[in-house]
C-alpha positions in Angstrom: 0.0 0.0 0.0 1.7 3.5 -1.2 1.5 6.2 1.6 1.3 9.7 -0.3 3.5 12.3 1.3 1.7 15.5 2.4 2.1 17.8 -0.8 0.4 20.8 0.8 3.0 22.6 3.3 0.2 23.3 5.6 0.3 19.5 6.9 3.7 18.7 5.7 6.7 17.6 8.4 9.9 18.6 8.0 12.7 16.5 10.1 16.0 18.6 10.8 19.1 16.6 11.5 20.9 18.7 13.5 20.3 21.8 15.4 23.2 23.8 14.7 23.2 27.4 13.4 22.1 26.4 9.9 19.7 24.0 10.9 17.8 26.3 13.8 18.0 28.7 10.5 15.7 26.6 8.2 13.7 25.2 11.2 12.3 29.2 11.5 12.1 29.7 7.8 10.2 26.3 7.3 7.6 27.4 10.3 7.4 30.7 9.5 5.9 29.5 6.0 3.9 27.3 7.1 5.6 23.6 7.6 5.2 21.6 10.5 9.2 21.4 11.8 10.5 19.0 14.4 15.0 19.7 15.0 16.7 16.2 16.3 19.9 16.8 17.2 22.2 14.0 19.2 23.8 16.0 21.9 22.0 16.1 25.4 21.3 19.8 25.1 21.8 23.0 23.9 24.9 23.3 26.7 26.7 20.1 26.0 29.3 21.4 23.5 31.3 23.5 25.3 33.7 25.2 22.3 32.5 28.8 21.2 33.7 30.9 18.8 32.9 33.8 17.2 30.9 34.6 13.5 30.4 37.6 11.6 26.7 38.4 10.5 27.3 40.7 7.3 25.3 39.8 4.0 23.3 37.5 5.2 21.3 40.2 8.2 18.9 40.1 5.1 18.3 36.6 5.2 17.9 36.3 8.9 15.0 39.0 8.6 13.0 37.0 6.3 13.8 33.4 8.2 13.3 34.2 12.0 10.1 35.4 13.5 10.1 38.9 14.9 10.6 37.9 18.7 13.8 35.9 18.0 15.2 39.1 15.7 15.1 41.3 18.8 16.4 38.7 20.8 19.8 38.5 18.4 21.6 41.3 20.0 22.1 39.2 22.9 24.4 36.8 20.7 26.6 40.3 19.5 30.2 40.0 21.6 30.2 43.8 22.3 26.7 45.4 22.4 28.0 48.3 24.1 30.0 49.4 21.2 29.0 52.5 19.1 29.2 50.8 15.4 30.3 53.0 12.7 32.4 52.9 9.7 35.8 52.1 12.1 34.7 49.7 14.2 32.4 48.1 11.1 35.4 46.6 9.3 37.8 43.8 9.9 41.6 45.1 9.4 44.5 43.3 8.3 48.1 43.2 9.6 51.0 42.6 8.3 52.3 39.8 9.9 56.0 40.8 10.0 55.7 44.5 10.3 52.9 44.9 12.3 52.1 48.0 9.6 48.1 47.6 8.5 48.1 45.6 4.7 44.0 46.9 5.0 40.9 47.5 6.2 37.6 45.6 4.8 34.8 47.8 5.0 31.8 45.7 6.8 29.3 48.2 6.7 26.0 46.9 9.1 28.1 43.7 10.4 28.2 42.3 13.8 30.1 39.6 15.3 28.6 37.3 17.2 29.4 34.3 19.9 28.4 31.1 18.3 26.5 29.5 21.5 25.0 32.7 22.3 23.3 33.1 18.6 22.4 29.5 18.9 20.5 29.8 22.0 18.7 32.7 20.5 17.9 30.7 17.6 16.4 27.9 19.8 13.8 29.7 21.2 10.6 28.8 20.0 11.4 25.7 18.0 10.7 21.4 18.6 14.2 20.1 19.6 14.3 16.4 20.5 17.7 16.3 22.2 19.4 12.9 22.5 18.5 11.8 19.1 21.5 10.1 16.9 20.3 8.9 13.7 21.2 5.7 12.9 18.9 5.1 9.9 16.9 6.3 6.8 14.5 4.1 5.2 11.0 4.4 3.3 9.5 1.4 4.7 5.7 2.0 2.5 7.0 2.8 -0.8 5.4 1.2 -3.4 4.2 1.7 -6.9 1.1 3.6 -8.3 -1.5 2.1 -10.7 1.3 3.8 -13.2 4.0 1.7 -12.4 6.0 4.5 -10.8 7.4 4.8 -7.7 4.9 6.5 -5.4 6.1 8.8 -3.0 5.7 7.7 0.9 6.8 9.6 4.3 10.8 9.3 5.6 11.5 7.2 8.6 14.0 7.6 10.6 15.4 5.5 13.1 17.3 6.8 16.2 20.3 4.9 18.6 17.7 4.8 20.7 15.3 2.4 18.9 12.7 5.2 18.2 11.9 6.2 15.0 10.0 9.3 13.5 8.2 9.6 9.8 8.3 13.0 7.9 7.6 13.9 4.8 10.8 15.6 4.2 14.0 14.9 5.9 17.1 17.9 6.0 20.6 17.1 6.9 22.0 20.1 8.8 24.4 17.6 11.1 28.4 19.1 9.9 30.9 18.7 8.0 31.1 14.6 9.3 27.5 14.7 8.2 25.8 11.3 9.2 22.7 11.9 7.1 25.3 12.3 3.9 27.2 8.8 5.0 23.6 7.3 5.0 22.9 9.1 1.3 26.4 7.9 0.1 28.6 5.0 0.2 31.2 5.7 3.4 34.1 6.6 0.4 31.9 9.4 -1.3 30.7 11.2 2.1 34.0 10.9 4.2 35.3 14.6 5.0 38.5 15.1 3.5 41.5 16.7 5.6 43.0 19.6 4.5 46.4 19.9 5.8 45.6 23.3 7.5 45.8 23.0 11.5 43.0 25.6 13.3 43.4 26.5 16.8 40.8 28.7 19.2 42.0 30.4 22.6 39.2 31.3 24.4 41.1 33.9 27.0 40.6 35.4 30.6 43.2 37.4 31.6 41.6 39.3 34.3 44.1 42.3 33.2 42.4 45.8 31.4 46.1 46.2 30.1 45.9 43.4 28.2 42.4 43.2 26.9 43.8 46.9 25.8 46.1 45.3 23.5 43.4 43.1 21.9 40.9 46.1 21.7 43.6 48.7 19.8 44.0 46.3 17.5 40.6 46.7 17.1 37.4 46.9 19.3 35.7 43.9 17.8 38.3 41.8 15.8 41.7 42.2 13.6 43.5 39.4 11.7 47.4 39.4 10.6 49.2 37.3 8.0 52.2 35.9 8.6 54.9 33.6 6.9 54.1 30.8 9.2 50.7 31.3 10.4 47.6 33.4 9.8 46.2 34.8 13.3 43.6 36.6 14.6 42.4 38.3 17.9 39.3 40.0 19.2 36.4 40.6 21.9 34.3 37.2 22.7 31.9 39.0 25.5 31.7 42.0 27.9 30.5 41.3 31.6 30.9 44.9 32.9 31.5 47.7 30.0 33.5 49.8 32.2 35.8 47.1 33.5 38.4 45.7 30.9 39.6 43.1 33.1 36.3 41.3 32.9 36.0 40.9 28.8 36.9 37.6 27.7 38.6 37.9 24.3 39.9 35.3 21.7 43.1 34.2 19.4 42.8 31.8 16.4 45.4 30.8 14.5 45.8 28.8 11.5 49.0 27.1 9.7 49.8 24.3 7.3 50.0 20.8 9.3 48.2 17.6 9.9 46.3 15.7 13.0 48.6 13.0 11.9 51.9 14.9 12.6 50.4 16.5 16.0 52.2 15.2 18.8 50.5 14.2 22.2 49.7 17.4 24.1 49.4 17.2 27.5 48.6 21.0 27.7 47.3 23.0 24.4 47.9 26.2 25.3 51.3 25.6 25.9 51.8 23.8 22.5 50.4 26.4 20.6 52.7 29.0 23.1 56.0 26.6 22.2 55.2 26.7 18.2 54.2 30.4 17.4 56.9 32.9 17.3 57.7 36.1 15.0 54.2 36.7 14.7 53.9 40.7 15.0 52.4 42.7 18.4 50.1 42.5 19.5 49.3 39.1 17.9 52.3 36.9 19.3 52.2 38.5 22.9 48.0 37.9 22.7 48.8 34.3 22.7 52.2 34.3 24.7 49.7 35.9 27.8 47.2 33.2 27.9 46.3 31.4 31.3 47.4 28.2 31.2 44.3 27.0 32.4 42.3 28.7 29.0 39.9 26.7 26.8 42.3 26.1 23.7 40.8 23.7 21.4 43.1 22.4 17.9 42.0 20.7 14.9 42.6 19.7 11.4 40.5 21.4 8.5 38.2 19.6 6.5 36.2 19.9 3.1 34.1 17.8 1.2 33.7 17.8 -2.6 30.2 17.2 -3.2 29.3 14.5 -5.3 25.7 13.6 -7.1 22.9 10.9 -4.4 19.8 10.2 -4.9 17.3 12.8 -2.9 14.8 10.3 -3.0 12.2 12.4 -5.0 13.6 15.2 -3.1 12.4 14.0 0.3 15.9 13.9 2.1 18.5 16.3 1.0 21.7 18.3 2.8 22.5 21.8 3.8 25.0 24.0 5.2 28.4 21.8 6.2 26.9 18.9 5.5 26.5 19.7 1.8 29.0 22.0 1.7 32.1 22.3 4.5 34.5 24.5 3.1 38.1 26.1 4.3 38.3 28.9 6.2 41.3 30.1 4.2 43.7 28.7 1.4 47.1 30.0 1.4 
């Protein structure tokens, strides 16, 4: 017996893999026009992953306005890393060392930007929305397809089936789940949707240093973020969040930096900070004293790069398809 999926969007379920930025993005869009939207996502809750980091809203403000309902667009300045600021043409740009000199190579205008902390933005994005925590898929199936009196394939709801032996049916199934994207492995053969490494090491400090002088340093490089390019390394600096406006020594701020390198090559660490501390030098002020300050006790998280080169799978009639790093995890910068 053939089970017709819901063709008007007033009745149809959508099932999001993965409630990260992207996915909490389509969940509002999809409700907002109408679809019925369920997130499943296989951490415990919104606070499980620890690691932030920090994400420039620029071109796409736009598309946030038409995709997110009016309450959770006031709620968005909550996510911005320095509120208090007063944003104008100066601090609305991102500026570019050199990373030898020290001497400014430029300034990209970012006219109406903000940057934001990524698990701040995400718990803005959650409000309002059906997240089933503590769901890992482990399956995708169509268990009541069947034929028409046509002979063609007749279209019937998605199931999915969790680690948890429950399973849910939608009419349409989204992949928002990363770059390691398990709704892509179930689409693909395990070749085709493996990640592929990039040879570009990425590493976050996430930085309290209790001392206004040294938040100073971050901030005159520039009051939300600055960036410098080096021989060795690309590195960058900036303001993650303000607890009290008129106290520096509160702000926590942030270093990334990026070189070539593999997971394979990276020895055991005992202590990341202090690796990254024992393998950067030359890097121009403040950049290389930024990183040479930080507590040893700092979040500091290092990784490999990857990509994925997308290849063509079956959609299944378009019922189950990918977005954001699942479909499309690209490099943050090629040398």
């Amino acid at each position: 017996m053939a089970v017709d999926a819901q063709s008007d969007k007033s009745s149809a379920k959508v099932a999001i893999i993965g409630a990260g930025l992207t996915g909490l993005l389509v969940a509002h869009g999809l409700t907002k026009n109408g679809f019925k939207v369920s997130v499943f996502d296989s951490e415990t809750s919104i606070d499980t992953r620890l690691r932030d980091w920090t994400i420039l809203l620029h071109w796409a403000m736009p598309t946030f306005e038409k995709l997110l309902p009016e309450e959770v667009i006031k709620a968005l300045p909550g996510a911005i890393c320095n509120p208090h600021l007063t944003f104008n043409d100066e601090v609305e740009c991102l500026p570019c060392y050199n990373g030898i000199t020290g001497d400014i190579l430029f300034k990209s205008p970012l006219p109406g930007s903000r940057r934001v902390s990524r698990q701040r933005l995400r718990r803005v994005l959650a409000q309002g929305l059906d997240i089933k925590w503590g769901k890992t898929l482990s399956n995708i199936s169509f268990p009541f397809d069947d034929v028409d009196q046509s002979g063609n394939p007749a279209r019937s709801p998605v199931q999915l089936t969790f680690a948890d032996g429950q399973s849910e049916l939608a009419d349409y199934a989204l992949g928002t789940d990363g770059a390691s994207s398990k709704v892509r492995q179930l689409l693909l053969c395990d070749k085709d949707a493996e990640p592929q490494l990039s040879g570009f090491m990425f590493a976050t400090g996430i930085t309290e240093y209790r001392d206004a002088s040294k938040v100073e340093a971050v901030v005159k490089a520039h009051p939300v973020a600055a960036i410098t390019l080096g021989m060795e390394a690309v590195a960058g600096c900036g303001v993650l969040s303000v607890e009290d406006e008129q106290d520096m020594s509160t702000w926590t701020t942030f270093w990334t930096k990026i070189w070539r390198g593999s997971l394979a090559d990276l020895p055991k660490i005992d202590n990341t900070v202090e690796y990254i501390k024992q393998t950067t030098e030359g890097l121009c002020e403040p950049f290389q004293s930024i990183i040479n300050w930080t507590p040893p006790d700092s979040e500091c998280y290092i990784d490999e790069m990857k990509y994925w080169i997308p290849v063509p799978y079956d959609n299944y009639a378009g019922r189950v398809t990918l977005a954001g790093d699942a479909a499309h995890p690209m490099l943050i910068c090629r040398y």
